[in-house]
C-alpha positions as a Python dict, from the first residue, in 0.01 Angstrom:
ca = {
    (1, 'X'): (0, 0, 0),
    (2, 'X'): (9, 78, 351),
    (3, 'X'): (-279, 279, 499),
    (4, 'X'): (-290, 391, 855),
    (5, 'X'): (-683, 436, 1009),
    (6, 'X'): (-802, 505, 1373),
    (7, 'X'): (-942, 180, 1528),
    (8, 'X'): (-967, -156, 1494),
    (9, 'X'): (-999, -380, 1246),
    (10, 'X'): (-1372, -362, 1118),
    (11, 'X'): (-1414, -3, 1208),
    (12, 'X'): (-1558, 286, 965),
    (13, 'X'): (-1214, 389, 902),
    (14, 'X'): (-1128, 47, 746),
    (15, 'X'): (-1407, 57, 584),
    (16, 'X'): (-1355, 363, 427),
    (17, 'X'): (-992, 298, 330),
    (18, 'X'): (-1114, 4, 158),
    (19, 'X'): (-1368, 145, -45),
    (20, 'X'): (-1132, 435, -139),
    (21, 'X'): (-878, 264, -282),
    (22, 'X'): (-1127, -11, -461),
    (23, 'X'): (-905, -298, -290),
    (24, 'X'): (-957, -535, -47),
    (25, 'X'): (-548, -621, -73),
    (26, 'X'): (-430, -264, 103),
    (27, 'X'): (-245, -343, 428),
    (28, 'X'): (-454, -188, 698),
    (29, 'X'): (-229, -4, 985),
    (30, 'X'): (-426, -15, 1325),
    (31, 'X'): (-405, 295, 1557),
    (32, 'X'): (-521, 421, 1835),
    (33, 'X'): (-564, 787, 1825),
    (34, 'X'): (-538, 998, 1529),
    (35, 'X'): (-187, 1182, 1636),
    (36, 'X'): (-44, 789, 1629),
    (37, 'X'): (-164, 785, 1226),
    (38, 'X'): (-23, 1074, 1128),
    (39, 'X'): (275, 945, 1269),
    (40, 'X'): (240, 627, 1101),
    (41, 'X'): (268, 803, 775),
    (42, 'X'): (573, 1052, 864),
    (43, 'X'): (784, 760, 1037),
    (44, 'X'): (720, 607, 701),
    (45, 'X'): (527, 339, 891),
    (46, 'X'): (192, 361, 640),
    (47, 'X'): (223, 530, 277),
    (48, 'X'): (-126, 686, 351),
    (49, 'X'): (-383, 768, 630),
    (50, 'X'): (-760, 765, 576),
    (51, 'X'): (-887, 1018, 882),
    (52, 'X'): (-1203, 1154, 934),
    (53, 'X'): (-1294, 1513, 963),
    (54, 'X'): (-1643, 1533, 982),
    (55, 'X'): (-2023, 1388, 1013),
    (56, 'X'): (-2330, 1529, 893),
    (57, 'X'): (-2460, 1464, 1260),
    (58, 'X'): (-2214, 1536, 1501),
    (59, 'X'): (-1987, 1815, 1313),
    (60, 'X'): (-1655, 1859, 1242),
    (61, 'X'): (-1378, 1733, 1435),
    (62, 'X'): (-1175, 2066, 1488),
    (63, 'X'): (-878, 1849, 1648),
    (64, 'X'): (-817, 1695, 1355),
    (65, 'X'): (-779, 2002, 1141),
    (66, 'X'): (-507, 2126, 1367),
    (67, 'X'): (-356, 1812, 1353),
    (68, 'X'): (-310, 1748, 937),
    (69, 'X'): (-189, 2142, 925),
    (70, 'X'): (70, 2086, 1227),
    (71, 'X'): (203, 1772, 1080),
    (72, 'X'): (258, 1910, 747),
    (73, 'X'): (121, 1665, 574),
    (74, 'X'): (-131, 1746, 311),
    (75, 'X'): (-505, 1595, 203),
    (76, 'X'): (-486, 1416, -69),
    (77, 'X'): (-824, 1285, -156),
    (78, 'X'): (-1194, 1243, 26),
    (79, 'X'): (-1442, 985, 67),
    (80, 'X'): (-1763, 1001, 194),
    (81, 'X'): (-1908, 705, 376),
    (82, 'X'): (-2240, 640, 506),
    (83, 'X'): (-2217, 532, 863),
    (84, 'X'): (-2520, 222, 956),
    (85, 'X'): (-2451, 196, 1349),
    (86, 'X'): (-2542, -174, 1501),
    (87, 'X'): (-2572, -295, 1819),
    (88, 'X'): (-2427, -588, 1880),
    (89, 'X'): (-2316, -897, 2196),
    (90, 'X'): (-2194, -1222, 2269),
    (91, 'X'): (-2427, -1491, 2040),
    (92, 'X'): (-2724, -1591, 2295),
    (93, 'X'): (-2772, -1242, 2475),
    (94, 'X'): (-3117, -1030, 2409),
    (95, 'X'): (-3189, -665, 2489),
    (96, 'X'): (-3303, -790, 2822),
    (97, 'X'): (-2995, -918, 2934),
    (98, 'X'): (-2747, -606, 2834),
    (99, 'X'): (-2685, -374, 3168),
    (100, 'X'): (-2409, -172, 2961),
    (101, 'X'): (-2287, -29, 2580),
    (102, 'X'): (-2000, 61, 2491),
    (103, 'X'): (-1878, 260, 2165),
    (104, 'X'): (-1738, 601, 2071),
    (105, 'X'): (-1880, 901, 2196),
    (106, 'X'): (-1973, 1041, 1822),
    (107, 'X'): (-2137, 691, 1750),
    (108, 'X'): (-2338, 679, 2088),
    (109, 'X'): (-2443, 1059, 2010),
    (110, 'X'): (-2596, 935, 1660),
    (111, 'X'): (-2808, 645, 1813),
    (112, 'X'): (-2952, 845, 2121),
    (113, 'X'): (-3344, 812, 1971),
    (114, 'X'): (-3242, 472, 2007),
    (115, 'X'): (-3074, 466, 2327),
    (116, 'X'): (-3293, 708, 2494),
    (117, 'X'): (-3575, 409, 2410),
    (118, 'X'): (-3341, 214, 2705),
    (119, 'X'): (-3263, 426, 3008),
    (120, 'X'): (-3160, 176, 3222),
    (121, 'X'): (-2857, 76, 3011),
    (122, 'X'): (-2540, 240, 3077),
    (123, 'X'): (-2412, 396, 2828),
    (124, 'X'): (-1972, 404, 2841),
    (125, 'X'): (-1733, 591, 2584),
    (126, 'X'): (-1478, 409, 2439),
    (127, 'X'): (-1186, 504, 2169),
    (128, 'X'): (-1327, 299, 1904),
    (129, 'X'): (-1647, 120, 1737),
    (130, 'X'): (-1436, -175, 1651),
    (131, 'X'): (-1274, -208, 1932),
    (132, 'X'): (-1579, -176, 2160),
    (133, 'X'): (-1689, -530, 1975),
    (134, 'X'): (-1370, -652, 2003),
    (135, 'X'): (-1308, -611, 2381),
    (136, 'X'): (-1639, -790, 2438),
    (137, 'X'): (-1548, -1143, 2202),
    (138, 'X'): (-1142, -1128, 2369),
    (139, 'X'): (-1328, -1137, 2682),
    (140, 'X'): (-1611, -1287, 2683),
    (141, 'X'): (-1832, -984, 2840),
    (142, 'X'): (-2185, -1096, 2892),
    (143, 'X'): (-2437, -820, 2970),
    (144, 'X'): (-2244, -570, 2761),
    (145, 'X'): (-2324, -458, 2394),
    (146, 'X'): (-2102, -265, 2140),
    (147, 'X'): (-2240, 14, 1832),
    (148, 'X'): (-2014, -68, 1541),
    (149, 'X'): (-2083, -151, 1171),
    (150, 'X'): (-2220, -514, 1059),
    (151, 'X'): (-1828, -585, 964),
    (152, 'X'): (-1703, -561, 1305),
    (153, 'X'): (-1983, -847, 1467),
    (154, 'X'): (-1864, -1025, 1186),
    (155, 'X'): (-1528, -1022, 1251),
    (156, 'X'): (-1579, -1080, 1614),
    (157, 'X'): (-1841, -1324, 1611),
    (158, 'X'): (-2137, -1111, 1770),
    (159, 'X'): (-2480, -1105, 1730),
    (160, 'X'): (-2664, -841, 1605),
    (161, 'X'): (-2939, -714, 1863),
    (162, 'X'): (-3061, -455, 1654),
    (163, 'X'): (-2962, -304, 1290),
    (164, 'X'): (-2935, 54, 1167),
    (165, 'X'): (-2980, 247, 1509),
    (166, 'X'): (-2839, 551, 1375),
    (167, 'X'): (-3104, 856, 1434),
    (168, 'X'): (-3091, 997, 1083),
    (169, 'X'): (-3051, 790, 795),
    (170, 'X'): (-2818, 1043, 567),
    (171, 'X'): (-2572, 967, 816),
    (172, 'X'): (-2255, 1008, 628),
    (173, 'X'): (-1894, 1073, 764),
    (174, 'X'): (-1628, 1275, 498),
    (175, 'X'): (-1311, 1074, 538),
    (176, 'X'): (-960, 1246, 397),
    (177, 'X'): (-697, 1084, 231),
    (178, 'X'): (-385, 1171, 420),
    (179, 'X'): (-3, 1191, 279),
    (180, 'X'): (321, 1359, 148),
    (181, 'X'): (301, 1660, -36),
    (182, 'X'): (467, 1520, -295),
    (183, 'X'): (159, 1343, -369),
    (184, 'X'): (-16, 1595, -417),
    (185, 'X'): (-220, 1661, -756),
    (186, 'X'): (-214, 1972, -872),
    (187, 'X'): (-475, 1966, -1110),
    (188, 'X'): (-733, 1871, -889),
    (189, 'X'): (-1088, 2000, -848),
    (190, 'X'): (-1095, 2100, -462),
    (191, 'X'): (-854, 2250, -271),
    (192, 'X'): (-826, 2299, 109),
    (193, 'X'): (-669, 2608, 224),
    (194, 'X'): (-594, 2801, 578),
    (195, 'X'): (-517, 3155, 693),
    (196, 'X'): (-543, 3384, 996),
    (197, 'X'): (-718, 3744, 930),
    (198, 'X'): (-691, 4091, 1108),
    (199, 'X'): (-908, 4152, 1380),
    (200, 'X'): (-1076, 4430, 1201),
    (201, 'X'): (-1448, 4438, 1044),
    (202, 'X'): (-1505, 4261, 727),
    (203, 'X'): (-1186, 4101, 690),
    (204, 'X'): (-1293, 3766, 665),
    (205, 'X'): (-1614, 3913, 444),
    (206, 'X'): (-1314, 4088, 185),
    (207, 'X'): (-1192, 3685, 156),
    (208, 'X'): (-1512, 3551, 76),
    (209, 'X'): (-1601, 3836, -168),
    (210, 'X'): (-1247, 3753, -363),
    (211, 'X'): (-1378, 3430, -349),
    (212, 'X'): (-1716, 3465, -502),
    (213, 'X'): (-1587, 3698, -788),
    (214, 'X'): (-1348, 3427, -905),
    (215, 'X'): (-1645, 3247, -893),
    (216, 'X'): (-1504, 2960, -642),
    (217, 'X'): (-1777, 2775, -436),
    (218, 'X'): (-1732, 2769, -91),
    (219, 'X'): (-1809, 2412, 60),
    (220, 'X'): (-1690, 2422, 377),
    (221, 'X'): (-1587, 2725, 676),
    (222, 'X'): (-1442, 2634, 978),
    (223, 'X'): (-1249, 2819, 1257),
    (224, 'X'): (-1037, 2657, 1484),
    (225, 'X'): (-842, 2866, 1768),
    (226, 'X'): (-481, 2933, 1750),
    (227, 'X'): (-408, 2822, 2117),
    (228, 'X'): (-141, 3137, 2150),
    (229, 'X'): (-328, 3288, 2435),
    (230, 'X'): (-462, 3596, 2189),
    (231, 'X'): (-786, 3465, 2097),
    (232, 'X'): (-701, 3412, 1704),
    (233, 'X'): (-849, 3187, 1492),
    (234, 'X'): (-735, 2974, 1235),
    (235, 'X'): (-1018, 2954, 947),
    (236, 'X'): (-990, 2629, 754),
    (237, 'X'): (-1164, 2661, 403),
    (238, 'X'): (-1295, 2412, 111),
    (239, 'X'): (-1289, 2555, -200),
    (240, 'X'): (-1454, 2390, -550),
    (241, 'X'): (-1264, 2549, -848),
    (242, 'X'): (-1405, 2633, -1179),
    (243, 'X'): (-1255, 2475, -1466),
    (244, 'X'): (-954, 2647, -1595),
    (245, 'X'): (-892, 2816, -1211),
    (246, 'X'): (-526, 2710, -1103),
    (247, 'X'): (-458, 2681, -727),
    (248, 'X'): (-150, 2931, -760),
    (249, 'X'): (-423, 3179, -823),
    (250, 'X'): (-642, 3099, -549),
    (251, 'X'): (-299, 3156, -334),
    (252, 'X'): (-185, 3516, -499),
    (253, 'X'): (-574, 3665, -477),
    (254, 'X'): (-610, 3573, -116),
    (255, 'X'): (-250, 3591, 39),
    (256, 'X'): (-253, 4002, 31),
    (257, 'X'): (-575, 3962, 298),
    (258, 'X'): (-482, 3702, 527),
    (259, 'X'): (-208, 3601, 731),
    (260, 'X'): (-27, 3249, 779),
    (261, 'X'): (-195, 3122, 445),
    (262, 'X'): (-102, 2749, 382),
    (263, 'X'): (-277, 2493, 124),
    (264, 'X'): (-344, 2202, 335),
    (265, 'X'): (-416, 1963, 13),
    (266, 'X'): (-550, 1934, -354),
    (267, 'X'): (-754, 1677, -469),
    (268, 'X'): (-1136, 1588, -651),
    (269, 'X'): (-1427, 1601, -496),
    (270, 'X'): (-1575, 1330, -314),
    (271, 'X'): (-1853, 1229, -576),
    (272, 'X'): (-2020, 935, -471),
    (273, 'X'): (-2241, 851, -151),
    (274, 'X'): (-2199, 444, -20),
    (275, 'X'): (-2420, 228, 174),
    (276, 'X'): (-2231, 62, 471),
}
């Protein structure tokens, strides 16, 4: 199985995909930004994609809900992974010698208690952990240090400088299982659904309230604009059903309210918690 990530090889993405799927034998498809693994999957390129969508730190990442609904591809599963950020540089450097780090924004944003311990260091945004270490073994970059997991300065031959510099130790990252919506399980214990409302009082309350009588936990409310010029927002939902509560009745009780409804995936609940 074929499973397209964001990053580099020894990123959180990998490591995530890997845990998933309980197998170190799934063939790991490298990209660069998330619109490139979406593509992966609907070019037929990867089978799945294992995307993030949001950490108990930094927040959701809103361009990523836009970008599952506009594909229409659908979620298909979640994992959630805790994230254990590690500075890391050539073998032979020491915190004295490094003038710069490198990483992604979110993972410098996690470790600023940490980095705000160093103020002379530079601190430079990159697309990806993984490839932050990886750019500094190709090339050999003295001076520089990288915040990725303890897989990627394994796989790259650094040296760990310092271990778990993450600010807040329940750092943990949901991750979504990403495919066709023929894939889909119906039965499943979560769904994810979308809708626009009126721009009138309490129509987003009358939702919820539909919601609560079917007795339907609410796990997650986001809103993401519509980019149409008008102001309208697109509110992205998590729902836990109650056993016996189909998702073609979740669809008929809210469709009469909203506008643009769409379910976005089916799947069970991310259970379990892993160290990194």
């Amino acid at each position: 199985m074929k499973i397209a990530i964001q990053g580099e090889k020894g990123c959180f993405h990998e490591m995530a995909a890997r845990q998933y799927f309980s197998n170190d034998t799934v063939d790991i498809v490298p990209c660069s930004t998330f619109d490139l693994v979406l593509r992966s999957v609907t070019e037929g390129a990867a089978d799945l994609a294992m995307m993030a969508i949001e950490n108990a730190r930094s927040g959701a990442i809103l361009y990523n809900y836009s970008l599952i609904r506009e594909s229409g591809l659908k979620m298909l599963g979640e994992h959630n992974l805790r994230i254990s950020q590690n500075l890391m540089a050539l073998p032979g450097q020491t915190m004295h010698d490094i003038r710069q780090i490198r990483s992604h924004p979110i993972a410098l944003a996690q470790c600023m208690t940490f980095l705000n311990q160093h103020p002379s260091i530079t601190l430079v945004e990159s697309e990806d952990t993984a490839g932050s270490a990886k750019l500094i073994a190709e090339h050999k970059l003295k001076k520089i240090a990288a915040i990725a997991s303890a897989s990627a300065a394994e796989i790259y031959d650094l040296e760990i400088l310092a271990r778990n510099i993450e600010t807040y130790p329940k750092n943990y990252t949901r991750f979504l299982v990403i495919g066709s919506e023929d894939k889909i399980i119906r039965d499943g214990n979560k769904v994810s659904v979308c809708f626009t409302t009126g721009h009138k009082p309490g129509s987003l309350a009358t939702v919820l309230v539909i919601l609560a009588h079917m007795d339907i936990n609410l796990t997650k409310i986001q809103s993401v604009p519509r980019l149409n010029g008008e102001w309208e927002y697109m509110f992205y939902l998590d729902l836990e059903l109650p056993v016996g509560c189909p998702v073609d009745a979740v669809e008929s009780a809210l469709r009469p309210y909203t506008s643009n409804m769409e379910v976005l995936g089916v799947y069970n609940k991310g259970e379990k918690l892993y160290e990194s």
